[in-house]
C-alpha positions as semicolon CSV with decimal commas, in nm:
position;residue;x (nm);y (nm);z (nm)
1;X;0,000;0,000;0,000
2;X;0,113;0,393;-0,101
3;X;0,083;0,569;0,227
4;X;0,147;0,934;0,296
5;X;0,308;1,094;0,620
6;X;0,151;1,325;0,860
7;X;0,376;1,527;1,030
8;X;0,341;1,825;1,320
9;X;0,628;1,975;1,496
10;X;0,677;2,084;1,849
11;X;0,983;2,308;1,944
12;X;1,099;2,439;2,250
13;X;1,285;2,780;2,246
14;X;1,470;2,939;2,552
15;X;1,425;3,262;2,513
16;X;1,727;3,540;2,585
17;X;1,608;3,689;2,931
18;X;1,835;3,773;3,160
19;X;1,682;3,591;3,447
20;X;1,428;3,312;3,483
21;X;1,075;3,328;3,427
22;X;0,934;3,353;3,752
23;X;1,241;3,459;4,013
24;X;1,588;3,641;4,003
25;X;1,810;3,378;3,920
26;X;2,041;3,421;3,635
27;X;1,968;3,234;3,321
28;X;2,386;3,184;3,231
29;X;2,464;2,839;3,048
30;X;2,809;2,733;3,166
31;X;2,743;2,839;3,584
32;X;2,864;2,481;3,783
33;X;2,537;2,290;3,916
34;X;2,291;2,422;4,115
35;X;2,485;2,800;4,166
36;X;2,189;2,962;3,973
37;X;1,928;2,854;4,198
38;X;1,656;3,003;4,457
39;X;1,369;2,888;4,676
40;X;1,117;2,939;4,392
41;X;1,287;2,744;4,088
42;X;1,394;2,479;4,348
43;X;1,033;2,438;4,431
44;X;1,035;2,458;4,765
45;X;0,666;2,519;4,993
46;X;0,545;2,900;5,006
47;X;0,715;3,050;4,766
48;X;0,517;3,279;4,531
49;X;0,648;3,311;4,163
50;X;0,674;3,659;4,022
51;X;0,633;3,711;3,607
52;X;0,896;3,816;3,431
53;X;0,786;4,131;3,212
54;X;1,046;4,085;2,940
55;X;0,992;3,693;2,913
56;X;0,654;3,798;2,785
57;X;0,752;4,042;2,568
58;X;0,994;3,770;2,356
59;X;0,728;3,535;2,326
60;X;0,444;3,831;2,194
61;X;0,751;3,924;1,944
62;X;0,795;3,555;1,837
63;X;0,497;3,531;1,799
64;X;0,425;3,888;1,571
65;X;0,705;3,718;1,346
66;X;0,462;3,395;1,336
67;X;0,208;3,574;1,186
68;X;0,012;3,486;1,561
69;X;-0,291;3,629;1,667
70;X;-0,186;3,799;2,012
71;X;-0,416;3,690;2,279
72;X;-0,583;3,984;2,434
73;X;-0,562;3,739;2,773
74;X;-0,412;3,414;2,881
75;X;-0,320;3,257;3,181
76;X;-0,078;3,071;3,331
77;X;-0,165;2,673;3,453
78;X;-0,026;2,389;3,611
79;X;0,087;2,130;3,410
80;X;0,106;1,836;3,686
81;X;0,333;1,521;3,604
82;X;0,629;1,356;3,823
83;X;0,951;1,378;3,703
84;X;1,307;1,399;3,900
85;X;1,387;1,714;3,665
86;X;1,043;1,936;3,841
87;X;1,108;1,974;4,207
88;X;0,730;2,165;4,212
89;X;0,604;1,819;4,034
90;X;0,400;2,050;3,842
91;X;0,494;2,305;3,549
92;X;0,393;2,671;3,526
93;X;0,303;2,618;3,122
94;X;-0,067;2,735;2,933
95;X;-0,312;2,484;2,848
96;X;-0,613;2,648;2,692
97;X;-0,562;2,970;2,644
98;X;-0,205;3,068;2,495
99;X;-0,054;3,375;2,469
100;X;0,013;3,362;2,072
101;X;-0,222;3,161;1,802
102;X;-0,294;3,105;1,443
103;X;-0,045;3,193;1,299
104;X;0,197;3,081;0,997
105;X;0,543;3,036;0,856
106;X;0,639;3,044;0,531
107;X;0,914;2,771;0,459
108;X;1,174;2,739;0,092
109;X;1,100;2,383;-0,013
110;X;1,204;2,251;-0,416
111;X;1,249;2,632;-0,513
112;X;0,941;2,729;-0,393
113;X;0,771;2,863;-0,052
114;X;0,537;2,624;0,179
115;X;0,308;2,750;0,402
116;X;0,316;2,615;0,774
117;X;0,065;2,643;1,013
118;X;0,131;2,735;1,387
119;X;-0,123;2,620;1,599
120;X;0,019;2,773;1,871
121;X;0,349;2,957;2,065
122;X;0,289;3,000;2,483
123;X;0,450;3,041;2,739
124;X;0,633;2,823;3,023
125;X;0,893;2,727;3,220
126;X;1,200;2,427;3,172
127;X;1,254;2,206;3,388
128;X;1,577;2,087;3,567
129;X;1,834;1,878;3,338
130;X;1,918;1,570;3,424
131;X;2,274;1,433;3,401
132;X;2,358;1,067;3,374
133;X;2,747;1,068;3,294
134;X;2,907;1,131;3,654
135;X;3,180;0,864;3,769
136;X;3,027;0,545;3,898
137;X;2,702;0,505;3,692
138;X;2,516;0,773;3,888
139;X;2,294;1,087;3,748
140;X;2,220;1,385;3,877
141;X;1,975;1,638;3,864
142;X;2,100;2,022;3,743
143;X;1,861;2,257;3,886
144;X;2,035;2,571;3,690
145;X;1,771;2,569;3,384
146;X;1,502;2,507;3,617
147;X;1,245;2,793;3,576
148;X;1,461;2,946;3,237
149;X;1,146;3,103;3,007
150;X;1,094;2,874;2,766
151;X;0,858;2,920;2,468
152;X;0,656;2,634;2,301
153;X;0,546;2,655;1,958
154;X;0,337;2,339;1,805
155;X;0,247;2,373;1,407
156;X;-0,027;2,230;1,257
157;X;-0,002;1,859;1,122
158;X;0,112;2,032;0,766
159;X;0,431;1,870;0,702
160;X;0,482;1,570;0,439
161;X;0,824;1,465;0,466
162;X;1,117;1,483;0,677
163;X;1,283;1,710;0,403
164;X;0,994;1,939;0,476
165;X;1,061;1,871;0,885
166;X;1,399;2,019;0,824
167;X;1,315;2,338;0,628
168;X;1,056;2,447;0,853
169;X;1,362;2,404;1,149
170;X;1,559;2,621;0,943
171;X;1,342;2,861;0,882
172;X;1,174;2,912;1,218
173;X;1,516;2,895;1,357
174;X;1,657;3,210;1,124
175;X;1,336;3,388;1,251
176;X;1,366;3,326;1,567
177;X;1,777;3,432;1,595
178;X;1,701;3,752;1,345
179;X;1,416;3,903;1,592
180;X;1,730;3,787;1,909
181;X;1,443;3,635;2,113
182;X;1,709;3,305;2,138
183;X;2,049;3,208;2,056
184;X;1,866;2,873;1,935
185;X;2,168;2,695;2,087
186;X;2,113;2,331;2,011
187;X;2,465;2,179;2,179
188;X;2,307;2,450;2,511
189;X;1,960;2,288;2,454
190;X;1,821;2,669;2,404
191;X;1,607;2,463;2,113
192;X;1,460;2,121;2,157
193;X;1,283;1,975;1,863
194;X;1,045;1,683;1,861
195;X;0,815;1,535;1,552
196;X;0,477;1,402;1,558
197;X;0,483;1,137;1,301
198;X;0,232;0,953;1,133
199;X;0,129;0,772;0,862
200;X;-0,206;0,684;0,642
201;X;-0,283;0,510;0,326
202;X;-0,247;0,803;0,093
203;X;-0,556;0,983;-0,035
204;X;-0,701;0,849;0,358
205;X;-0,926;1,149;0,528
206;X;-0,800;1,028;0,878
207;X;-0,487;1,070;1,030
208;X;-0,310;0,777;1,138
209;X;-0,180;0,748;1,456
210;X;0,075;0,915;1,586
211;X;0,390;0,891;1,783
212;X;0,657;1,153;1,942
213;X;0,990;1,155;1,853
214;X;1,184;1,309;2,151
215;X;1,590;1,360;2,235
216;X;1,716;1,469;1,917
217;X;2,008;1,699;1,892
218;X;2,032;1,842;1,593
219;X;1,778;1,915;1,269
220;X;2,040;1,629;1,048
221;X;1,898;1,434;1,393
222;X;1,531;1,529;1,308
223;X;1,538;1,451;0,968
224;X;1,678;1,065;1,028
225;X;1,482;1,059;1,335
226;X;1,120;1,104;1,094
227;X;1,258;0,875;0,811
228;X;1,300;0,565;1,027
229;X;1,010;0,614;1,212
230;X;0,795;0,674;0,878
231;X;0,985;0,362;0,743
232;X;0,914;0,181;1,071
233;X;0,535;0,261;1,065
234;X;0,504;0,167;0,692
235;X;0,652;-0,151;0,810
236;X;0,454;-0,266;1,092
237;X;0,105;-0,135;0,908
238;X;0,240;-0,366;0,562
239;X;0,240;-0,668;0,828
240;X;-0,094;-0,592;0,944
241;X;0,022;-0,507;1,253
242;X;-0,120;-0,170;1,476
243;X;0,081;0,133;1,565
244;X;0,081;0,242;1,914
245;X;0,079;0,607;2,038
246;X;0,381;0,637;2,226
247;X;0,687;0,842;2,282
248;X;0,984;0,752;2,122
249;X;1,381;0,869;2,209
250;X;1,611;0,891;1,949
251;X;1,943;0,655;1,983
252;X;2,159;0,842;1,750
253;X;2,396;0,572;1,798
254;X;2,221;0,299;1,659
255;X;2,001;0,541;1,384
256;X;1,742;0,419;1,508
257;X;1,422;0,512;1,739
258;X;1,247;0,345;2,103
259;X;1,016;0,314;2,282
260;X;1,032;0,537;2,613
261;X;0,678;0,554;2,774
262;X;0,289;0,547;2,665
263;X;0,230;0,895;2,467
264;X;-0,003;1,102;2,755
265;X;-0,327;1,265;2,709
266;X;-0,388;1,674;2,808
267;X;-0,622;1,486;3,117
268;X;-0,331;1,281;3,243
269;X;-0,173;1,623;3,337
270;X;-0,471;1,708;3,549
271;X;-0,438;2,086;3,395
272;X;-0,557;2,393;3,614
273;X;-0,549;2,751;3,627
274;X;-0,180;2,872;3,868
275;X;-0,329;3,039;4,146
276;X;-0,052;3,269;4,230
277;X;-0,017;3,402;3,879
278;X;-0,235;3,706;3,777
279;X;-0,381;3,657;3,403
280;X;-0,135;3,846;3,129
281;X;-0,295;4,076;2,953
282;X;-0,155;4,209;2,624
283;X;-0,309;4,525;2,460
284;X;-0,298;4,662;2,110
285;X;-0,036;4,937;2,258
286;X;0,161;4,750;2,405
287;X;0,126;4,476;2,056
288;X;0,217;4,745;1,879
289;X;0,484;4,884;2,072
290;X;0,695;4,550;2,034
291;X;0,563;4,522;1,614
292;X;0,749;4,812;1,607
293;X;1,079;4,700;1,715
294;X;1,104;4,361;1,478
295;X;1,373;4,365;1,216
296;X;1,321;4,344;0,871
297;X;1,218;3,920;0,846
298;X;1,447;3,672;0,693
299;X;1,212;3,594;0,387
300;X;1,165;3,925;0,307
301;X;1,496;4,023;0,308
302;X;1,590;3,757;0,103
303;X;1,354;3,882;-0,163
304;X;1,489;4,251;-0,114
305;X;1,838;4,161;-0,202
306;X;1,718;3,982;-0,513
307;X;1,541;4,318;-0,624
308;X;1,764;4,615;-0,456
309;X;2,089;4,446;-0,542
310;X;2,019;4,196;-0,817
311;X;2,165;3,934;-0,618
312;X;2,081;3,554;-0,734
313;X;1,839;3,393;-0,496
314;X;2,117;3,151;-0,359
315;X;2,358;3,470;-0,255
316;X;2,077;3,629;-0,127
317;X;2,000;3,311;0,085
318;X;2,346;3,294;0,200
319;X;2,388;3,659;0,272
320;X;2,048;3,626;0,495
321;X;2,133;3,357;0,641
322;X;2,211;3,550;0,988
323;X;2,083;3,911;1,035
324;X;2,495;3,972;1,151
325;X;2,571;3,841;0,799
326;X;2,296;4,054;0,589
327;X;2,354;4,378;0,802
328;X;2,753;4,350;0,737
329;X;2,680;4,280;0,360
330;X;2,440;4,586;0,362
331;X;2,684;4,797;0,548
332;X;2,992;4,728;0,306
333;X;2,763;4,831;-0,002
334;X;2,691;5,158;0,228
335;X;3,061;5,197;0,274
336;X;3,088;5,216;-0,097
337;X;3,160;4,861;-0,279
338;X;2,952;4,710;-0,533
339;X;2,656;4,451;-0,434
340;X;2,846;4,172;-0,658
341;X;3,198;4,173;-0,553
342;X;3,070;4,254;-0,184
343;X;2,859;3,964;-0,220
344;X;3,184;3,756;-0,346
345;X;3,420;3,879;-0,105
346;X;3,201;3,779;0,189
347;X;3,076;3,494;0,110
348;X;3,432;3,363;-0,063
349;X;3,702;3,482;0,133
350;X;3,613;3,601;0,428
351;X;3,381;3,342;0,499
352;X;3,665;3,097;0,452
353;X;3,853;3,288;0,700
354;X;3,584;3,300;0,991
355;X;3,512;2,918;0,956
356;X;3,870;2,864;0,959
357;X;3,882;3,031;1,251
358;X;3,599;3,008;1,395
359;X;3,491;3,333;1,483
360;X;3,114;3,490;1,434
361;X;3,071;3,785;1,178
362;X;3,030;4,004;1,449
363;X;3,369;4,005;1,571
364;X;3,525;4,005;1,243
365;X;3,802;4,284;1,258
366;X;3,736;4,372;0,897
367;X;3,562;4,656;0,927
368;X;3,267;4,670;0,613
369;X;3,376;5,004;0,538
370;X;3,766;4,886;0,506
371;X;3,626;4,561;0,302
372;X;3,456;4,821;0,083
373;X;3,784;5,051;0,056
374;X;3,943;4,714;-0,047
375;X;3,750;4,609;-0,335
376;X;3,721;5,014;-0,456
377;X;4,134;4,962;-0,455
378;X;4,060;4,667;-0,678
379;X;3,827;4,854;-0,932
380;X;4,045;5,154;-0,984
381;X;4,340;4,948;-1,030
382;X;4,557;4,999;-0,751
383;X;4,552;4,665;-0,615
384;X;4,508;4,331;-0,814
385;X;4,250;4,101;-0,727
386;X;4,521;3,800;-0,608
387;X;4,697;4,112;-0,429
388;X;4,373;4,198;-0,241
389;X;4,348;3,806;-0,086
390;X;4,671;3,839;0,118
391;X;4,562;4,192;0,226
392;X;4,232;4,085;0,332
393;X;4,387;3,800;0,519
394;X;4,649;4,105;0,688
395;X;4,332;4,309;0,803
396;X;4,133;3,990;0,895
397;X;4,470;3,928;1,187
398;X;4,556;4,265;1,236
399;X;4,221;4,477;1,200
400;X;4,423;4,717;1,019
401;X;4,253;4,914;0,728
402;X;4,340;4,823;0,358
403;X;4,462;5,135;0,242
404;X;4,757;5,088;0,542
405;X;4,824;4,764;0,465
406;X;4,877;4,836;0,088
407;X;5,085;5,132;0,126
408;X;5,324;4,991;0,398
409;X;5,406;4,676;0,221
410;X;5,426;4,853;-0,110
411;X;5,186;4,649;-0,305
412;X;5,012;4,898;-0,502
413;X;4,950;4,768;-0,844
414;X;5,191;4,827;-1,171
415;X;4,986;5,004;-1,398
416;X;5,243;5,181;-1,575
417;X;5,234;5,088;-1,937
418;X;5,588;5,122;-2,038
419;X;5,759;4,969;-1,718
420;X;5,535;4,648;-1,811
421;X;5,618;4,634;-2,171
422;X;5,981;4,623;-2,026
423;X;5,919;4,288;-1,811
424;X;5,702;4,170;-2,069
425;X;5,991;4,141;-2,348
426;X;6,235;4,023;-2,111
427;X;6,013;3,734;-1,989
428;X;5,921;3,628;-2,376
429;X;6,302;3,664;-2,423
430;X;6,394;3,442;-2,172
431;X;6,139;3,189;-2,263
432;X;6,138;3,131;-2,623
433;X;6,017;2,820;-2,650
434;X;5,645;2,880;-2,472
435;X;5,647;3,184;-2,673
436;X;5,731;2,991;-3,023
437;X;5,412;2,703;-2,839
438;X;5,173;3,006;-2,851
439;X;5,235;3,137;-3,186
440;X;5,218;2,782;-3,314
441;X;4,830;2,743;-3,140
442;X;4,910;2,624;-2,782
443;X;4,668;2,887;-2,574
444;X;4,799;2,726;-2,247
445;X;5,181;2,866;-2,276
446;X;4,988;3,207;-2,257
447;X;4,869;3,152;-1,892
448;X;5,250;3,049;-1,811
449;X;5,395;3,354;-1,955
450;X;5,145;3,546;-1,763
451;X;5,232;3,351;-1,422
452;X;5,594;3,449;-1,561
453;X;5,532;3,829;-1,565
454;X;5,332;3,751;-1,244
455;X;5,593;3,643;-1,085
456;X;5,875;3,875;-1,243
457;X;5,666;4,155;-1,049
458;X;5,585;3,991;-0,728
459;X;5,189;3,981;-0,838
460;X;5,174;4,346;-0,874
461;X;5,134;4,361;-1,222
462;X;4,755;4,481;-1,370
463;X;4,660;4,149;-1,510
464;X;4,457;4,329;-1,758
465;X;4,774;4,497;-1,938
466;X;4,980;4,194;-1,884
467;X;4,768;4,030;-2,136
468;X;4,708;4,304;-2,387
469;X;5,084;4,384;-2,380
470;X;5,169;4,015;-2,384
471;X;4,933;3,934;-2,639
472;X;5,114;4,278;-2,888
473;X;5,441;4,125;-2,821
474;X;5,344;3,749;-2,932
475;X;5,174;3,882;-3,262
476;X;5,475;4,081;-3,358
């Protein structure tokens, strides 16, 4: 039988506050175990949690970016369940009435855009992290990301394929980092993915049902994670067996997925209203006030650097990749430089450089304006483009600005016609034979006597004129 897959996704985002959602504790990554911890997030009897304005504020903008309807009010609940990771043994979270719905993502997939529904994005808190590689087989529990502001957001069952899985990731992901709601940290586990799979004879009305994928680490993860278990499903349902609603763990390892517990229902959490939590209430001022301080969107942008700078739609998706990334491009155009060659530079070069090194964009010491000063030195001739590599790779280490660089080591370009024609007869004099190959059809003993000239002049020569000039004195 031809079946079809059903797939929803639900990812959890810790969002960039400060300190935790409902105390004072700081929200830092790397603190040792347990430091960043109070009465509240440890749980302990008659405390009184306090909301954290700014918390809010993330998730409304995350939302906005969604395309969400903003809910005029929500409320916080308790989410009970027993875990060692929730000292509380309950979860400050929203059930029925989140603060962002309806809303919609639009995702590249097979050079084209896909529309993906979010059900919902609200509101809640992580839990502790457990740790189960300490000397002697023991775990431990980490209460340092207890109570961190996390944000939920669940789609709508509108992806087909695990290919689709892994563009909406991507996408949501770039949205989420350009609007700096989240670092979307994976190795930190500031973003936890899991999949809803299913699968149903294809054409079916009904959905089949469904299990969760959970403890993947990565979106390569995701995507291997939904293709065994679609492959698994189609398996079992060929041998007339019956899929079970469960939730399933990941074992990178192995490649493949198991079985970790019976998939709950919202009753099993016995869901009700958090009594020491006023209701949040989010009007159109205050909507608007954080509308007005999102960035320019990923997609958008992408299709603004196609039109402004007639950029092809894969350098625009590069260059947009990160808002760091598209606001240096844009600010070395500023500065002067063409869109093409900025584009080239970047995403050549000094993109080689920063991996090499590992260092973000944003504390690249070439300045944009210097890049652009570079590649104007490179149009007007005073630098040749081989020249400019090593001097790009000088202000990458040193910060210093091209113009410096160029002038103190002397490598300004040799545009002077009759000091070239000079070099240029004595390198076809002293090599007669690749001359006599060219003149008798060989085009490749042309690029040698250019590398020749290259290298009489230490690579300063205008590569233009060495080939007209070389070209005169061949043909005489």
């Amino acid at each position: 039988m031809e079946y079809e897959a059903v797939i929803g996704m639900e990812v959890h985002v810790e969002l960039n506050t400060a300190s935790k959602a409902f105390c004072g504790c700081s929200t830092q990554f790397h603190a040792p175990p347990n430091t960043n911890v109070c009465p509240i997030c440890l749980g302990m009897p008659g405390v009184l949690p306090v909301m954290n304005k700014k918390a809010v504020e993330f998730s409304v903008a995350a939302g906005l970016a969604l395309n969400c309807t903003i809910s005029r009010w929500s409320k916080m609940d308790r989410k009970n369940y027993f875990y060692p990771d929730l000292a509380k043994n309950y979860q400050i979270s929203q059930y029925d009435l989140p603060l962002c719905h309806d809303g919609w993502i639009e995702v590249p997939v097979n050079d084209t855009t896909k529309r993906i529904g979010i059900t919902r994005a609200h509101l809640e808190e992580d839990t502790a992290r457990n740790v189960h590689t300490l000397a002697g087989n023991d775990s431990g529990v980490d209460f340092n990301r207890s109570g961190v502001p996390l944000l939920e957001i669940v789609t709508e069952p509108d992806i087909t394929s695990a290919d689709e899985a892994f563009a909406y990731l991507t996408a949501l992901k770039r949205v989420l980092q350009y609007i700096e709601v989240s670092d979307c940290n994976m190795e930190e586990g500031s973003l936890r993915a899991e999949a809803n799979v299913s699968i149903r004879p294809k054409g079916a009305p009904d959905f089949g049902v469904k299990t969760e994928v959970k403890n993947v680490a990565s979106f390569s993860g995701v995507h291997k994670a939904i293709e065994y278990e679609i492959a698994r499903q189609r398996r079992i349902l060929d041998e007339g067996g019956t899929v079970t609603q469960e939730t399933r763990g990941w074992d990178a390892d192995r490649g493949v997925t198991v079985s970790q517990r019976s998939k709950e229902s919202a009753h099993d959490y016995r869901y009700f209203p958090e009594p020491d939590l006023v209701p949040l209430a989010v009007d159109e001022d205050w909507e608007n006030t954080i509308r007005k301080s999102l960035p320019e969107l990923p997609l958008a942008r992408w299709a603004r650097f196609q039109e402004q700078y007639a950029l092809s739609p894969y350098d625009a998706e590069v260059l947009t990749a990160s808002r760091a990334m598209a606001d240096y491009f844009e600010a070395t155009v500023q500065a002067g430089a063409k869109p093409k060659p900025a584009a080239n530079w970047i995403m050549g070069d000094l993109q080689a450089l920063l991996t090499k090194t590992g260092l973000p964009i944003e504390t690249c010491k070439v300045a944009s304006a210097e890049l652009a000063a570079m590649i104007r030195m490179i149009d007007d001739g005073t630098i040749s483009g081989k020249i400019a590599k090593d001097v790009l790779l000088e202000m990458f280490d040193s910060g210093q600005g091209a113009k410096t660089i160029v002038e103190a080591r002397g490598l300004v370009q040799i545009s002077d016609e009759s000091e070239l024609v000079e070099i240029v007869a004595a390198v076809v004099a002293d090599n007669p034979g690749p001359a006599e190959d060219f003149r008798n059809g060989k085009q490749k003993a042309m690029g040698f006597l250019v590398g020749q000239v290259m290298k009489a002049t230490k690579g300063k020569a205008n590569p233009k004129m060495v080939n007209e000039i070389l070209l005169k004195a061949l043909n005489k």
